[in-house]
C-alpha positions as CSV (number, residue, x, y, z in Angstrom):
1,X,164.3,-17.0,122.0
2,X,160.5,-16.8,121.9
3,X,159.1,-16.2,125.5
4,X,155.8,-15.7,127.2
5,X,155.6,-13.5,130.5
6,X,152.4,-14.0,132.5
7,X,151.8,-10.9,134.7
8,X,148.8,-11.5,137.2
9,X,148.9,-10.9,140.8
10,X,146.1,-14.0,141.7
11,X,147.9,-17.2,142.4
12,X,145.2,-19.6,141.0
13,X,145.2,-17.3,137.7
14,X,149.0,-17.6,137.4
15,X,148.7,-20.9,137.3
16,X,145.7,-21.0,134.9
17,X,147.5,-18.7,132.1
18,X,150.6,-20.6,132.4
19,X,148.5,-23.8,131.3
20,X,147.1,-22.0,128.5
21,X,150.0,-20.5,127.7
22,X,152.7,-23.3,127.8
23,X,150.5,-25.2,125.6
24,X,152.5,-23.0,122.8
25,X,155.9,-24.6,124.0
26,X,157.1,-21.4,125.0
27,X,159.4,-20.4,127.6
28,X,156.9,-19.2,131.0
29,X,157.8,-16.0,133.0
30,X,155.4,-15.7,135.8
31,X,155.1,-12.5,137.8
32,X,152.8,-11.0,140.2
33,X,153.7,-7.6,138.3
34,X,154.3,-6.2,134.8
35,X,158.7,-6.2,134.7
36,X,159.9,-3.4,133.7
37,X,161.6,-5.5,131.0
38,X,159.9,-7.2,128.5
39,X,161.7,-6.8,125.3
40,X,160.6,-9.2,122.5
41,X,158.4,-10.8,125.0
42,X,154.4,-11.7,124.4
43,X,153.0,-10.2,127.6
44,X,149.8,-11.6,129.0
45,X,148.6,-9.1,132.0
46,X,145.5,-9.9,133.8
47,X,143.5,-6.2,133.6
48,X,143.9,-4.8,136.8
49,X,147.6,-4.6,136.1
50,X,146.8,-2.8,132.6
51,X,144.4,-0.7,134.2
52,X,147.0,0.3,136.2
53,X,150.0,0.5,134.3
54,X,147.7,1.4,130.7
55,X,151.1,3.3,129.1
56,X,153.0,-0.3,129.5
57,X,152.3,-1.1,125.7
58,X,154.4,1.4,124.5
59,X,157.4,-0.6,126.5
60,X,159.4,-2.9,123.7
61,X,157.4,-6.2,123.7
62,X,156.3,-8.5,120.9
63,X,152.5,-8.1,122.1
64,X,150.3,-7.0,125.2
65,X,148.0,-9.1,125.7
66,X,144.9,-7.9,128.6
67,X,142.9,-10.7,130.6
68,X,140.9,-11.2,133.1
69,X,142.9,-11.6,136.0
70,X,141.0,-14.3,138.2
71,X,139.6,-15.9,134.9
72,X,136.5,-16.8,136.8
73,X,134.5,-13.3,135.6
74,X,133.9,-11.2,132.4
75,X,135.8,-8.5,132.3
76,X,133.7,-5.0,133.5
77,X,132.9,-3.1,130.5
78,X,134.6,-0.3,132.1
79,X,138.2,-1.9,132.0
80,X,137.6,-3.1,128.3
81,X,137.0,0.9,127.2
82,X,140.4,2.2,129.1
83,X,142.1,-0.5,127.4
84,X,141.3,0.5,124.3
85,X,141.2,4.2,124.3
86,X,145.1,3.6,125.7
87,X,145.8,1.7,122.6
88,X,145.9,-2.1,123.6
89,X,145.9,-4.0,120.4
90,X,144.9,-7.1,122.3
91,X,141.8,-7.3,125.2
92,X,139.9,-10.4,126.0
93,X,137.2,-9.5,127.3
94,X,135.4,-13.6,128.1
95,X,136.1,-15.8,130.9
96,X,137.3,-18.7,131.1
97,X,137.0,-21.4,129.6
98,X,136.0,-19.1,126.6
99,X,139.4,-17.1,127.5
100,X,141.8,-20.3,127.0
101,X,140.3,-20.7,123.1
102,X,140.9,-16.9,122.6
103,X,144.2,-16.8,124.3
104,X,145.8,-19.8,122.3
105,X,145.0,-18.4,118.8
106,X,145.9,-15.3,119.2
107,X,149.0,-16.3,121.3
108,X,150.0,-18.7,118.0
109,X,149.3,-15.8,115.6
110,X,151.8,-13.9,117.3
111,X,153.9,-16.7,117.5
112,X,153.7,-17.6,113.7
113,X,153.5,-14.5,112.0
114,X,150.2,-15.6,110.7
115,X,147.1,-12.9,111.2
116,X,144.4,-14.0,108.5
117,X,141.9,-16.6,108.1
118,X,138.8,-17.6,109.8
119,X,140.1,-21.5,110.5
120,X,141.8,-20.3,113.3
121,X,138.7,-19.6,115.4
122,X,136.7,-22.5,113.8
123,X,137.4,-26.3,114.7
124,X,138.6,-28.3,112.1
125,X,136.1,-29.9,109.8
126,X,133.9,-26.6,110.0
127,X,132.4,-25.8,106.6
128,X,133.5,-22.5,105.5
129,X,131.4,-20.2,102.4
130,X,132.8,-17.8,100.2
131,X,131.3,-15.2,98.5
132,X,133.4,-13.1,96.3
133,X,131.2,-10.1,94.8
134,X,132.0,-9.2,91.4
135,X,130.1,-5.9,91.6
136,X,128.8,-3.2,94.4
137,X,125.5,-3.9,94.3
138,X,126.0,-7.7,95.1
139,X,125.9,-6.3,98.8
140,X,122.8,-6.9,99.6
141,X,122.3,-10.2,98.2
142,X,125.0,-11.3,99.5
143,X,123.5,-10.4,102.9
144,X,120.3,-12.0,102.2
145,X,122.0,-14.9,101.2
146,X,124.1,-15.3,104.5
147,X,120.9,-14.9,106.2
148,X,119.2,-17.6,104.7
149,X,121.8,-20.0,105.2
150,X,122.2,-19.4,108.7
151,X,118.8,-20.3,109.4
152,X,119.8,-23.3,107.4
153,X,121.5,-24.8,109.8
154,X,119.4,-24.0,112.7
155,X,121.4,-20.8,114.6
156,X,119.3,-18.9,117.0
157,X,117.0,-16.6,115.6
158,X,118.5,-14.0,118.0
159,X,121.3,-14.2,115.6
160,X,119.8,-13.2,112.6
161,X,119.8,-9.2,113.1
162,X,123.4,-8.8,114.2
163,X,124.9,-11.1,111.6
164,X,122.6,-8.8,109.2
165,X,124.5,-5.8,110.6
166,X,128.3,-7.1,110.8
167,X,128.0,-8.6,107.3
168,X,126.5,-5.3,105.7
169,X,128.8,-2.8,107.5
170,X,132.2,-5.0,107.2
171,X,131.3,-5.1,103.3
172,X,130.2,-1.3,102.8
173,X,133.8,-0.7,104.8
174,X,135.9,-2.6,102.0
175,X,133.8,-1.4,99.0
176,X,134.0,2.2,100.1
177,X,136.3,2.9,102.5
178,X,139.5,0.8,101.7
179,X,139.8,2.0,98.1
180,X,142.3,4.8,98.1
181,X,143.6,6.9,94.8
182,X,147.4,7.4,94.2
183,X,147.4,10.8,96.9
184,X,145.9,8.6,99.7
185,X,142.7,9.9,99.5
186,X,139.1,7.4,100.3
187,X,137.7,8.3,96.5
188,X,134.8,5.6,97.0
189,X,133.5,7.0,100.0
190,X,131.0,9.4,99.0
191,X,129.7,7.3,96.2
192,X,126.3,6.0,96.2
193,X,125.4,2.5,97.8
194,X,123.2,2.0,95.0
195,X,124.8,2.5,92.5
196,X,126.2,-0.6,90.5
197,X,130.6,-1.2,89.9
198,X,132.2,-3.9,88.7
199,X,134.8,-5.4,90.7
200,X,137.7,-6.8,89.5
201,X,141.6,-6.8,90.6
202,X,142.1,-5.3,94.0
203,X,138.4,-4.4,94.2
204,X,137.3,-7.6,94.8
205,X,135.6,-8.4,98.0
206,X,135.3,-11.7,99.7
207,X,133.3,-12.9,102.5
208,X,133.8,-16.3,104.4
209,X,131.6,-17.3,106.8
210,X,131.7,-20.9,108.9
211,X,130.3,-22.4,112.2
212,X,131.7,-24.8,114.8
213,X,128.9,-25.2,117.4
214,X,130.6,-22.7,119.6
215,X,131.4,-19.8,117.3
216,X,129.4,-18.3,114.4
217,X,132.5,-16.5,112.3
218,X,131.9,-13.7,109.4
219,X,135.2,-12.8,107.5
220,X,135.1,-10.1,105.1
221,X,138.2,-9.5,103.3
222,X,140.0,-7.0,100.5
223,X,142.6,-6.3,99.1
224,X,143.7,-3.1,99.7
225,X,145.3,-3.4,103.2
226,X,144.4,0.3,104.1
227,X,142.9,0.3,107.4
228,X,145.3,2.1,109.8
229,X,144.6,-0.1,113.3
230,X,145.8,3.2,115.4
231,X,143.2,4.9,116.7
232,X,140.8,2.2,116.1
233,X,140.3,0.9,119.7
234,X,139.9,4.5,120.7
235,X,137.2,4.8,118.0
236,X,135.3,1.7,119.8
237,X,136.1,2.9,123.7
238,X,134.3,6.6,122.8
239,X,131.4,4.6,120.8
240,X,130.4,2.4,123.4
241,X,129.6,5.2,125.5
242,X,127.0,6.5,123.2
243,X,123.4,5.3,124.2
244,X,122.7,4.2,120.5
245,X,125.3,3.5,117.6
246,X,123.8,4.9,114.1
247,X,124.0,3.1,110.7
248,X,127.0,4.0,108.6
249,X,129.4,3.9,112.0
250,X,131.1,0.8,110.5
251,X,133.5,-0.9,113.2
252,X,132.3,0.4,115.9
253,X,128.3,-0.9,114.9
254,X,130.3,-4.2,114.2
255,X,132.0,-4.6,117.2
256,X,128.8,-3.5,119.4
257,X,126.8,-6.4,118.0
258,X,129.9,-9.1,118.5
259,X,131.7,-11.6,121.2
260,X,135.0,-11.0,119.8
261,X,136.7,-8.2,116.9
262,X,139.7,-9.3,115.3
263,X,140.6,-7.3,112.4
264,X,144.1,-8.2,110.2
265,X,146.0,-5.9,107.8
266,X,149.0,-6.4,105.9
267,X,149.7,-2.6,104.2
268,X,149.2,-1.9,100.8
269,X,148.0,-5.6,100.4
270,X,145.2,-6.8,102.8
271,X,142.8,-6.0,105.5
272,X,140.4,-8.9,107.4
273,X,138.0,-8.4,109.9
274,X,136.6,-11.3,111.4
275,X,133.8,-10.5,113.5
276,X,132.6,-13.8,116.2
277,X,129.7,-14.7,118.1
278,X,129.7,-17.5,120.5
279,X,126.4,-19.5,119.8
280,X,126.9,-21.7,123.0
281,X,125.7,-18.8,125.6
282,X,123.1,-16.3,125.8
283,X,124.2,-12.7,125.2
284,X,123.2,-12.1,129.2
285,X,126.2,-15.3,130.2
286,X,128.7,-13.1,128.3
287,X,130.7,-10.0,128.7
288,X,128.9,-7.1,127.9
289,X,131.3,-5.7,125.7
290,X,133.2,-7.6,123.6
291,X,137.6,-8.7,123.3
292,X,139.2,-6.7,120.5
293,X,142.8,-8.0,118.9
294,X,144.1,-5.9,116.0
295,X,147.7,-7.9,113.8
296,X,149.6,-6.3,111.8
């Protein structure tokens, strides 16, 4: 039987998760601890307790899910980096009420064996373009493109730059770095951005993009599925700590410049990211780093 254990030592919190969570029709554990027990479980544990107990996600559990344990506050940008140089596939990083939106999807992803697509973070009734680029070089208008449209439909300017920056990296990542040769080896990774390549088959790249009001979402998507999500969050914990993130550092430069990094693979087959920024709040009302869920 499905069930949801809520680990969080504040009372009013408790209570709060369990909302969120029962919303999924779920079976509701509720403990001021993480049990020692949680086999086939989706554990949501407010971040003190995974601060504390950070080797808990190798126990036998469906998911680990990190949250901010009184809801009320961001999470410090210091807990968010533990978390994922342990290996945490799953850290929100917002407050409520930004929390319950993030908690519930990824909560029904678990659920429903269902990692991909955009429409999950979107409300329904958001438009959603697709670009699929039928050669390299389509990159940058792509980019351009994207840009234009978002000004379209009257984003903040502010915007502008970082959507510039996911949209170009998550693309250069699935044009050059997903490809791999029969040996496992990255063949399109030293080959020039420049230079034009038809796409076709499992080289094609597609990038989705809609907006709600509350969440600007980019999806880039291919069809390789050969991003290993180990290591990753370890990757964004050590380059968060660097005063400036350089071009050509892919995820990490993504995540840096987003609210929320979900990324989705499906071996041998698929790999999304979906990279979110929240359009409702200034960048100063927000966590300063931002919630990180890998599915696989």
């Amino acid at each position: 039987m499905e069930r949801i254990v809520v680990a969080c030592a504040d009372r009013k919190a408790q209570r709060a998760l369990a909302r969120v969570a029962g919303a999924t029709r779920c079976p509701i554990e509720v403990t001021a601890g993480i049990p020692p027990d949680c086999t086939g479980a989706i554990v949501i544990a407010d971040l003190a307790l995974a601060r504390a107990e950070p080797t808990a996600r190798t126990r036998p559990a469906r998911a680990w899910i990190a949250v901010p344990g009184d809801g009320g506050a961001a999470a410090a940008p210091d807990a968010i980096g533990e978390l994922l140089a342990a290996g945490w596939d799953h850290v929100v990083a917002q407050p409520m009420p930004l929390l319950t939106e993030e908690l519930l999807a990824t909560v029904h992803k678990i659920l429903r064996g269902d990692a991909f697509g955009l429409e999950k973070y979107v409300a329904w009734g958001a438009a959603i373009s697709t670009y699929s680029l039928g050669n390299a070089i389509e990159r940058a208008g792509v980019v351009a493109l994207l840009a234009k449209e978002l000004a379209a439909v009257g984003l903040p300017d502010r915007l502008g730059p970082l959507v510039g920056v996911i949209a170009d990296e998550l693309l250069a990542n699935a044009l050059y770095a997903a490809p791999v040769d029969e040996r496992g080896q990255r063949f399109r990774a030293g080959e020039s951005r420049e230079a034009p390549r038809r796409l076709a088959g499992k080289d094609v790249v597609t990038l989705r993009w809609a907006t709600d009001g509350r969440y600007l979402a980019i999806e880039v998507r291919d069809a390789w599925g050969t991003l290993d999500p180990r290591g990753i969050g370890a990757r964004l914990a050590a380059a968060r700590t660097q005063t400036q993130l350089d071009a050509g550092m892919g995820l990490p430069l993504v995540y840096a410049c987003s609210n929320q990094l979900v990324l989705g693979v499906s071996p041998g087959e698929r790999t999304e990211a979906i990279a979110l920024l929240d359009v409702r709040y200034k960048p100063t009302d927000l966590a300063r780093v931002g919630s990180y869920h890998v599915f696989t």
